[in-house]
C-alpha positions in Angstrom: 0.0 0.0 0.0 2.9 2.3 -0.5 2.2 5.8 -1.4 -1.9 4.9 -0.3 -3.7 8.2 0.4 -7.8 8.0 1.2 -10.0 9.9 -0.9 -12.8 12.3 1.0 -15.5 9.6 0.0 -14.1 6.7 1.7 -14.8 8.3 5.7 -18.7 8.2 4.0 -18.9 4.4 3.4 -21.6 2.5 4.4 -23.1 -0.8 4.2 -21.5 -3.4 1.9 -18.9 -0.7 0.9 -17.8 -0.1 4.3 -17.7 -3.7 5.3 -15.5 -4.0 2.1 -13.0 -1.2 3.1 -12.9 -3.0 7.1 -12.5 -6.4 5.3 -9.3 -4.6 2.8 -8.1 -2.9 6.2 -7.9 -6.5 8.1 -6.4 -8.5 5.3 -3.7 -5.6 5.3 -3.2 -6.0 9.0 -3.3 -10.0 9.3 -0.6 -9.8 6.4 1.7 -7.5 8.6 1.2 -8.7 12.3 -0.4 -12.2 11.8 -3.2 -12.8 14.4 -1.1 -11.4 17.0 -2.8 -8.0 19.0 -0.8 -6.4 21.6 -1.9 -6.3 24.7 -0.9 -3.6 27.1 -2.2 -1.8 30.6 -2.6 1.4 31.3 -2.5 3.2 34.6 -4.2 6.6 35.4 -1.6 8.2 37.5 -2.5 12.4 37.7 -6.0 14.1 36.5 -4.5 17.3 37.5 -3.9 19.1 33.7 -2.2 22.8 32.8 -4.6 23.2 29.5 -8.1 23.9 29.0 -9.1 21.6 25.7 -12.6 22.0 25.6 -13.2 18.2 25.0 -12.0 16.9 27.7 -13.3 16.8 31.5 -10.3 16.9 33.1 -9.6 20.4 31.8 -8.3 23.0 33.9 -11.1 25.2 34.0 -13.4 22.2 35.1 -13.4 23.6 39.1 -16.0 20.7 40.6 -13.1 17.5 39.8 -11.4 16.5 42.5 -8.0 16.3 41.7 -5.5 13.6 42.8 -2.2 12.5 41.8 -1.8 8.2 42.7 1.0 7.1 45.3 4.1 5.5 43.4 4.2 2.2 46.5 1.0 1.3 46.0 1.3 1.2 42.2 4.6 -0.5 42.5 3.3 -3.1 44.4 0.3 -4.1 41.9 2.2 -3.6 38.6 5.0 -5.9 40.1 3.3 -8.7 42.2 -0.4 -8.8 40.8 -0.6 -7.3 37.4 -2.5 -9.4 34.8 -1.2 -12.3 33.0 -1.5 -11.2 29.5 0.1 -8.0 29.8 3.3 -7.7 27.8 3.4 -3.3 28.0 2.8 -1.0 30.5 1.7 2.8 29.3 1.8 5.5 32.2 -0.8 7.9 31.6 -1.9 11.4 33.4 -2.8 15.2 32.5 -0.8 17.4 31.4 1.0 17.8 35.3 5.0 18.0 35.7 4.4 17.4 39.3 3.5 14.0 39.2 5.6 13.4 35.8 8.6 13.7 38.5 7.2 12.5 41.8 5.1 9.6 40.5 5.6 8.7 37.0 9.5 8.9 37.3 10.5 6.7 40.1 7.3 4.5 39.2 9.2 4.1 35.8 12.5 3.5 37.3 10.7 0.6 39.5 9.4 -1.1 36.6 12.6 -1.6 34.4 14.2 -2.6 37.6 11.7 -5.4 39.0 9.8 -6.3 35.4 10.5 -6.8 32.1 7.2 -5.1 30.8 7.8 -2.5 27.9 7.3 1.0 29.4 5.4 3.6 27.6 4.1 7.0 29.1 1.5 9.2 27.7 2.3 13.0 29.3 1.5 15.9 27.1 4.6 18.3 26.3 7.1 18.6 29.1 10.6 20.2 29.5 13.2 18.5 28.0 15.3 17.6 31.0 12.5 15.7 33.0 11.5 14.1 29.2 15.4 13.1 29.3 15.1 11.5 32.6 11.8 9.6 31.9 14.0 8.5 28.5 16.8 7.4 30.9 14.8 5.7 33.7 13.5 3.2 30.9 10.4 4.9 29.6 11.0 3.9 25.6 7.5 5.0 23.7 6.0 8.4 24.3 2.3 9.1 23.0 1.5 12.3 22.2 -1.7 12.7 20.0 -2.1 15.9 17.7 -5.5 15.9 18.3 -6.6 17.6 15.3 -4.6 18.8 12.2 -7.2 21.6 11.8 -5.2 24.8 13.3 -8.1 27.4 13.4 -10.3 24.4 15.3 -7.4 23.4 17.6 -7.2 27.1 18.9 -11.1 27.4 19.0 -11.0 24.1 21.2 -7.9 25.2 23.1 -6.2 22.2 22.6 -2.8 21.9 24.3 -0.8 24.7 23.1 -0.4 25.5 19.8 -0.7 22.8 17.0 2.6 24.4 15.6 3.8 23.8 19.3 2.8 20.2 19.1 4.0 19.2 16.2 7.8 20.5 16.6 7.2 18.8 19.9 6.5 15.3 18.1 9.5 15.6 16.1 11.7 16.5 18.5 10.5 13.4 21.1 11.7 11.1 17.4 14.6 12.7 17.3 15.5 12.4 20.7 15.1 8.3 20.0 11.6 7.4 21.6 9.3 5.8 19.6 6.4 8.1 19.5 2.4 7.0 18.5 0.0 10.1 18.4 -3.6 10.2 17.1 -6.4 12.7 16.5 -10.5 12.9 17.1 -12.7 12.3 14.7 -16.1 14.4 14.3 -15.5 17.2 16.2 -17.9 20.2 16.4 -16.4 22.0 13.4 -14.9 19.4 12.4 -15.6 20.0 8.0 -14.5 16.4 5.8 -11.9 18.7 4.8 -10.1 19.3 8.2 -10.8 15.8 9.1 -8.6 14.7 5.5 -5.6 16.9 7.0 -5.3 14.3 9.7 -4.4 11.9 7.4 -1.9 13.9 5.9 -0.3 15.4 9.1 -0.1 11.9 10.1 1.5 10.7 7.3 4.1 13.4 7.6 5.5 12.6 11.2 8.0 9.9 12.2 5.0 7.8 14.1 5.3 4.2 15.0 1.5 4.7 15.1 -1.4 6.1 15.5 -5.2 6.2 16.8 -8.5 7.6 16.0 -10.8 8.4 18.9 -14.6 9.2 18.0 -15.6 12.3 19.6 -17.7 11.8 22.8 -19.2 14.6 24.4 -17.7 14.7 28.0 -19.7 15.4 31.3 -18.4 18.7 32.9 -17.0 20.1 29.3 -18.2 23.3 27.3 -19.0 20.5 24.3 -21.4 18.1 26.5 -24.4 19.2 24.4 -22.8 18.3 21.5 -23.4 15.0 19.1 -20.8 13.0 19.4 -19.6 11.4 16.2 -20.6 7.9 14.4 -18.9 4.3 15.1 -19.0 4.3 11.2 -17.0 7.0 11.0 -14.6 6.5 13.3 -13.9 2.9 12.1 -13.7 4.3 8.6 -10.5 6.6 10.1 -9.2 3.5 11.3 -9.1 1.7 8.4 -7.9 3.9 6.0 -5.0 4.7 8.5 -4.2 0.9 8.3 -4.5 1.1 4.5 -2.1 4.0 4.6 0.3 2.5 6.6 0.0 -1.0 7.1 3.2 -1.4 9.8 1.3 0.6 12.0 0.4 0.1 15.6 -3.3 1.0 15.6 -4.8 0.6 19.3 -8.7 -0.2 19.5 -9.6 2.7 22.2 -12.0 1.9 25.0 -14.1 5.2 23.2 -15.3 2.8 21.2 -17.6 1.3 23.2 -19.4 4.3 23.8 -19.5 5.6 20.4 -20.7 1.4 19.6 -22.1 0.3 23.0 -22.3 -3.4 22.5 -19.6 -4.5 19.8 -18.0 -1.0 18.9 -14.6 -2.7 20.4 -15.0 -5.6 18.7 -15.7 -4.1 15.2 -12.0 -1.6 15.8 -10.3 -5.4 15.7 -12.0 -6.1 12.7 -10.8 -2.9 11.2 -7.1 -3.1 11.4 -6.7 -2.7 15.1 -4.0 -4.7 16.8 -3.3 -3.3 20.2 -5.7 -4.0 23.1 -5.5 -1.7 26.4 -6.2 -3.1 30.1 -7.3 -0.5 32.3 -5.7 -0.8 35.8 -6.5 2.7 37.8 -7.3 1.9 40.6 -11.4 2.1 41.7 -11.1 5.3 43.9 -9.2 6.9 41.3 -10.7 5.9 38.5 -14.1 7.9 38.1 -12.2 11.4 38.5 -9.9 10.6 35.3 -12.8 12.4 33.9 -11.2 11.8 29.9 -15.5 11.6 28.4 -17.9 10.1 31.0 -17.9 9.4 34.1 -20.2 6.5 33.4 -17.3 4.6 32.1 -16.7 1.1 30.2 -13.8 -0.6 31.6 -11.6 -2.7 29.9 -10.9 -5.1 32.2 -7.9 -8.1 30.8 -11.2 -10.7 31.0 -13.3 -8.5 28.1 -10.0 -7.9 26.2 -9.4 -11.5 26.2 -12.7 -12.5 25.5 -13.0 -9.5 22.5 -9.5 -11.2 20.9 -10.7 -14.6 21.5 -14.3 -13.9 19.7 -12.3 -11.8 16.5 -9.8 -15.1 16.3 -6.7 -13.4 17.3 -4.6 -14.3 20.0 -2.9 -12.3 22.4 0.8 -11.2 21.4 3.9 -13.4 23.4 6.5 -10.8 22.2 6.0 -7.4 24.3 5.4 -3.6 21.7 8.6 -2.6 23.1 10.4 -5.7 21.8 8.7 -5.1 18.6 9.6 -2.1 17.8 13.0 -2.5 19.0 13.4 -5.8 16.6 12.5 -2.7 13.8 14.7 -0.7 15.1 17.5 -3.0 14.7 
């Protein structure tokens, strides 16, 4: 599929068309990774954020979240002694918060390369680049950082995180500075034209990615869009498959969003669309309903539905960790 780039019409498809273009996507992705899917945890560590995107609950300006930041022991001690069987890759995730980028996610990391051999990825928003350095040199070896939206008029309507400008030279310079970076953008955004929603593609394309997502739009509780409609499954799994069309060595993750833009089998459907990374949500319970990302009223993926979602698609859950992956590509 070298040199693939989707045309406006294909994010339209419906019905035998659509199921044609998942079917395409699939193939391209069996062909590429087998029936192997990734399977990797994530941890909530921080919902305190610096920006204000107006998508997203955990925003600055949201003054009725209670805030928390996790406590590095008590992490330690689950990741290392009871974390699930299937998981190969850890990804450290919080708001945009320096704070706990150095007091929790930074020793946490330096925990886990020294008392596991999961792959380590974090998912932090832009930060200096000393404490980025450290996080690089405690073990941390994938960064995601999504763009959001390529769209820069609607990025500064939205307040996304700083500039898109910003974010891109940001990207870049993570690649440069050797971590394998993954980003990912929204699809159907208020404001979103088909137009803006084609730049994706073509931002994407342009950035030195390992991969990349697509999250449908769902309008959060406590967020200046809550009102809005939130965008289709079809649409969203459309994105997905062209991206897998466009760049078949991908690592496209199957978000949990998906099961609220799809409640029932929207999951299931992202495997049959090229997806082949699965995400085990370990926060904690009594942090978990304040990492306010779209509802509170959350679907959790716990490593049972993964499993079972994997099992029902006939994949099998990846031996060989992402980390080891990509650094088998690497050399």
């Amino acid at each position: 599929m070298d040199g693939w780039f989707p045309e406006i019409g294909l994010l339209r498809v419906e019905g035998d068309e659509q199921e044609a273009l998942h079917g395409r996507a699939m193939a391209v992705a069996r062909e590429r990774f087998g029936r192997r899917v990734f399977v990797r945890g994530v941890v909530e560590v921080s919902n305190y954020c610096r920006e204000n995107c107006h998508y997203c609950g955990m925003r600055r300006d949201n003054r009725a979240l209670e805030r928390h930041r996790a406590q590095v022991d008590s992490l330690v001690r689950m990741l290392v002694e009871d974390r699930p069987a299937s998981l190969t890759d850890l990804n450290i995730q919080a708001g945009e918060d320096p704070v706990a980028a150095r007091e929790v996610v930074l020793p946490l990391v330096q925990a886990l390369r020294r008392e596991t051999s999961l792959g380590i990825s974090v998912c932090l928003g832009t930060l200096s680049e000393s404490l980025t350095g450290e996080l690089r040199d405690a073990g941390a070896t994938t960064y995601i950082i999504k763009f959001e939206l390529a769209d820069a008029g609607l990025y500064r309507r939205l307040q996304a995180p700083g500039t898109l400008e910003e974010r891109i030279r940001h990207i870049r310079w993570l690649a440069g500075q050797g971590w394998n970076v993954s980003s990912g953008f929204i699809a159907g955004l208020p404001g979103q034209t088909e137009e803006s929603l084609m730049e994706n593609f073509r931002l994407a394309a342009e950035l030195p990615l390992i991969g990349c997502s697509v999250s449908p739009f769902v309008p959060g509780d406590e967020t200046p869009l809550g009102g809005s409609e939130g965008a289709g499954l079809g649409l969203t799994l459309n994105a997905m498959a062209a991206l897998r069309l466009m760049r078949p060595d991908w690592v496209i993750p199957a978000v949990s969003a998906l099961n609220l833009a799809g409640p029932g089998n929207g999951y299931r459907r992202g495997l049959r669309t090229g997806a082949n990374l699965c995400t085990i949500n370990l926060t904690p319970d009594d942090l978990r309903e304040d990492y306010l990302l779209y509802k509170r009223d959350r679907f959790i993926m716990t490593e049972e539905r993964i499993l079972e979602a994997i099992a029902a698609e006939g994949l099998e859950p990846s031996r060989e960790s992402l980390e080891g992956f990509l650094c088998g590509i690497a050399g």
